[in-house]
N, C-alpha and C positions, 0 to 999 in steps of 0.2 A: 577558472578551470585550468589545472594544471596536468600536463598530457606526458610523461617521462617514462624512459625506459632506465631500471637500471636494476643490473645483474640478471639480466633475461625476465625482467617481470614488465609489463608495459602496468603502469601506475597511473590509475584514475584518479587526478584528487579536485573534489567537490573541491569551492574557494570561492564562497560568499557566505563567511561567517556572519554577517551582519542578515542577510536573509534565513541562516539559517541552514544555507548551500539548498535554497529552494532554486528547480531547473527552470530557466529561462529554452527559447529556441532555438538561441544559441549555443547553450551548453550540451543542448542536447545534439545538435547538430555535428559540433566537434567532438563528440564522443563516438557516435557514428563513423565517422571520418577516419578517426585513429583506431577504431577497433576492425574497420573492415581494412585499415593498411596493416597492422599488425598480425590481420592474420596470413597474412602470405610473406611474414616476416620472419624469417628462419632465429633473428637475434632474441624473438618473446618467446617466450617459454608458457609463461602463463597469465593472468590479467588479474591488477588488485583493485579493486573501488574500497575509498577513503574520503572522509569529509575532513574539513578544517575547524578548528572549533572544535564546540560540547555539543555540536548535532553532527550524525550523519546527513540526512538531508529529511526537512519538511514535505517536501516532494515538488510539484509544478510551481513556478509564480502565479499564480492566481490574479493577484493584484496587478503582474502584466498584460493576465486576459483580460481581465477586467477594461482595463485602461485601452486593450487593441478594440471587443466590443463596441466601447463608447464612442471612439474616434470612427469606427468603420461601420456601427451596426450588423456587421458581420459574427457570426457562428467562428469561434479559432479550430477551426478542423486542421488545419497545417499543423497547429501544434499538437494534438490529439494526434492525430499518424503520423507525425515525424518521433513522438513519446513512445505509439504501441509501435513503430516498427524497429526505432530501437530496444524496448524491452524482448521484443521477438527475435534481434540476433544476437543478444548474451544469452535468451534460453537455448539456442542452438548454437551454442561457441564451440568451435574446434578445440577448442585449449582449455585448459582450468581456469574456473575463475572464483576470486577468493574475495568477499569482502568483509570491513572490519565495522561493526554497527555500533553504534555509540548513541547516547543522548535522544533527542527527538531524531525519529527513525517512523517516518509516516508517508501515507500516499503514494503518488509518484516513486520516491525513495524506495518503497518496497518493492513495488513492482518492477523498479529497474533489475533486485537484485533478487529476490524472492527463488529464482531458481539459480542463482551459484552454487558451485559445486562444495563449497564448504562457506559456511556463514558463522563467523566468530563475533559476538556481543560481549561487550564489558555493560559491570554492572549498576551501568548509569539509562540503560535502555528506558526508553520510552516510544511502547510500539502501538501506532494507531494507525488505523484508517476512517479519519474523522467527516468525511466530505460530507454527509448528510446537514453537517453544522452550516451551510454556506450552500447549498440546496443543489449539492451536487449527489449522486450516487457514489459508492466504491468501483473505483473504473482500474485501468490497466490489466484485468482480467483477473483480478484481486475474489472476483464472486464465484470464479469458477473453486477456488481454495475455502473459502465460506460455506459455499455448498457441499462440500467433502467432510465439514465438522457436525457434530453435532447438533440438531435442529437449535436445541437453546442458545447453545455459544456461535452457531452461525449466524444468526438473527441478530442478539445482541450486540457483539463486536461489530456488526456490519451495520447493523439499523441508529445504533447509539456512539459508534467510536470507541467502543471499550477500550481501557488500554492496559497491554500488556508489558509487564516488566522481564530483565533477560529470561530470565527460569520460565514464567511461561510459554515466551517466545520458544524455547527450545520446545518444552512439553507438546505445543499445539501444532510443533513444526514449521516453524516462520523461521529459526536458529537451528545452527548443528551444535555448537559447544561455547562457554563462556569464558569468561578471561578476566580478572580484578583490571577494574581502573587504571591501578599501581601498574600492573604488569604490560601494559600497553603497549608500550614504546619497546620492550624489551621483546616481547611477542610479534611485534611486526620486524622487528631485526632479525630474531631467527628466522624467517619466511624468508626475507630477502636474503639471507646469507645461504638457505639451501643448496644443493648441490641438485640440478636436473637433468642434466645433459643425459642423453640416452633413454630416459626414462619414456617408459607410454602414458597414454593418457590417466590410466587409473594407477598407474605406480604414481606417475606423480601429485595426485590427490591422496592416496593413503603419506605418503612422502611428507608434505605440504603439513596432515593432520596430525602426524606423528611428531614433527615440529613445534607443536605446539602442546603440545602432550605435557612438558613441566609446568606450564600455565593453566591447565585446562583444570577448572572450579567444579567441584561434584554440584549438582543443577538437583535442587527438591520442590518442592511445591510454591508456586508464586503465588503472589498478593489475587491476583483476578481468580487462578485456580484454587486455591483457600478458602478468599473469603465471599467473591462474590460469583462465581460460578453455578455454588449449590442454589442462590437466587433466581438465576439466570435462567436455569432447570423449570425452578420451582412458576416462573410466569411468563416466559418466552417460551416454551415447549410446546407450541399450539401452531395449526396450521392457518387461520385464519389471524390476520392481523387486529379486529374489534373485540377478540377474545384475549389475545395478548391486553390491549388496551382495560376491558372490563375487569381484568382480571388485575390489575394494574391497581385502578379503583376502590376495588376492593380490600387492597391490601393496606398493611398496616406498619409494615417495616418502613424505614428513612429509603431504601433500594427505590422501593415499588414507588413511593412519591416522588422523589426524584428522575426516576427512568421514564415516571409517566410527564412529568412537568419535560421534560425532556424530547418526547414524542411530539408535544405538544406545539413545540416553538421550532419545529422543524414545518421545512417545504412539504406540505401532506404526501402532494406527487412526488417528493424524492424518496421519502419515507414508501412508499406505495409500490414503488418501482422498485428498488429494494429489498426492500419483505419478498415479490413477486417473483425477483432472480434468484432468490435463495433455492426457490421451489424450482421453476424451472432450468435453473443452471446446471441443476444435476446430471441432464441429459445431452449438454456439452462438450464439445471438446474446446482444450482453451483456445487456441485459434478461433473458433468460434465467439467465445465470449468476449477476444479482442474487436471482434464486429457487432456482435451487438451490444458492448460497449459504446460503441463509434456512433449507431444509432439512436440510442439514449442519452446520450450529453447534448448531440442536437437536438432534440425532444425536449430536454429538459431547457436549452437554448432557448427555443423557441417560444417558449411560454416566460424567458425571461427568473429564471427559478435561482442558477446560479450569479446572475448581473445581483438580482435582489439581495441575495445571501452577502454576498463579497461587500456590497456598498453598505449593508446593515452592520455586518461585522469587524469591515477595515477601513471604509473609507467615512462614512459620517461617523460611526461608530452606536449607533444609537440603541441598535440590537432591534429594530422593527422595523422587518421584512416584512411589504404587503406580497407576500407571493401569491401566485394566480389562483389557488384555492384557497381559502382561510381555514375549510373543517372538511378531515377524511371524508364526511358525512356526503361532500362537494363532488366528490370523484366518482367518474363514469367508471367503474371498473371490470363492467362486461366489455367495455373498447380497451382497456389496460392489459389485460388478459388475449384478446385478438393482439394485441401490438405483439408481445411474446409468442403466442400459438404460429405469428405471420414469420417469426425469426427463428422459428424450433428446426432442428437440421433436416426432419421429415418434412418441410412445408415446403 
């Protein structure tokens, strides 16, 4: 983690290329630390997050939770609220804040930045939120944004990890504008060489975006919006999760067998829970959904869903999770539905 001011810009930079600039408690701690000194710092002008490397960030270490669980048998809620409460004060930053997305750009990593005031991607993006894969839900309040799209493409990206490249990233609103590879280095010098002094909050964001203006790439239809979106439509568009699935079955495209082999080798209860926030997230505020986020990773904790995932995936490697339900078929989900109805802002 690299923490620097210079030319009035306080500089985030991600610096564990070898993880991928996946955030530890650490990093996320000192991030915290320097964003709440720089805001009472007359010399920042405005705030940039940057990774090192060909990722911006994977998102949490995992593989650290993993490792604190084992040792302590402990739920890591420290890192989970020391994560959503710094995502909660760059959504509310006094100052601009600008970051540059690159490469794997997943999890955590979004949610740090997901609400900057301007979000510039080259076009090496690769933007997911894969946690399902590792028997976590999409957390950092990531569901309250899911539930704003599209039932098909909120389900799918959120239930499957879809992932989007820069162009749809902009399309579906995760990005404001794009930048060639090439033009990278040359694009974050104009930022920093800006002129801001005097400027208010929104002069220096149109400022900032007008900077980048000989860089900025006309943005057309992505790979996800193209090609597998109209799919997405076609057997995710259902309110019921066994209908999605039947419907899966049925089909006949390489999509439909793969998304259902997909379903399949997922935590039932992550997958469950999931589908479930899409629906009720709607009537959220994201503050909210940063708590019952909070609530559902101990949930899913407790039954041991993400210990399973992590050790299947990273640490034996074997790819077989016994997780605590083996078949949807397993799931109590008149109690799954109470667990949300007991978290709804009315209850």
């Amino acid at each position: 983690m690299e923490l620097t001011i210079k030319n009035k810009v306080g500089i985030i930079h991600l610096n564990r290329p070898d993880k991928l600039n996946a955030l530890s408690l650490d990093d996320i701690q000192q991030m915290q630390e320097a964003l709440e000194k720089w805001l009472e710092d007359p010399a920042v002008h405005w705030i940039l997050f940057e990774g090192e490397g060909k990722a911006f960030s994977a998102g949490g270490d995992v593989k650290a939770l993993y490792d604190y669980s084992l040792a302590t048998g402990d739920f890591p809620g420290r890192f989970f609220k020391a994560e959503f409460a710094l995502d909660q004060l760059v959504h509310a930053y006094p100052k601009p804040v600008v970051v540059l997305y690159k490469g794997v750009t997943m999890g955590g990593g979004i949610g740090l930045t997901v609400n900057a005031d301007l979000r510039v991607t080259d076009d090496s993006l690769i933007w997911a939120m894969p946690e399902t894969q590792l028997g976590f839900m999409p957390d950092v309040a990531m569901g309250w944004y899911f539930s704003r799209l599209d039932r098909a493409d909120g389900l799918y990206l959120s239930l499957l990890g879809g992932r989007l490249d820069w162009q749809d990233a902009i399309h579906y609103g995760f990005a404001d504008l794009g930048i060639r590879v090439a033009d990278r280095a040359a694009a974050r010098q104009a930022l920093l060489e800006l002129a801001t002094e005097g400027l208010s909050y929104e002069d220096m964001v149109a400022a900032l975006k007008a900077a980048l203006a000989p860089f900025t790439q006309a943005s057309g239809q992505g790979a996800y919006q193209r090609d597998l979106a109209p799919l997405a439509k076609k057997y995710f568009d259902k309110d019921q999760l066994g209908a999605i699935m039947a419907h899966l079955q049925r089909g006949y495209e390489p999509f439909a067998a793969e998304s259902l082999a997909g379903l399949l080798s997922r935590s039932p209860l992550a997958v469950a829970v999931t589908f479930l926030k899409y629906a009720y997230g709607k009537g959220w505020t994201r503050e909210e959904t940063f708590r019952v986020d909070l609530d559902l990773l101990a949930f899913l904790w407790d039954k041991a869903e993400p210990m399973e995932g992590i050790r299947a995936t990273m640490v034996d490697k074997n790819h077989r999770p016994a997780y605590w339900r083996h078949s949807y078929g397993d799931l109590d989900w008149p109690a799954l539905h109470a667990f949300f109805e007991d978290r709804s802002p009315q209850a």
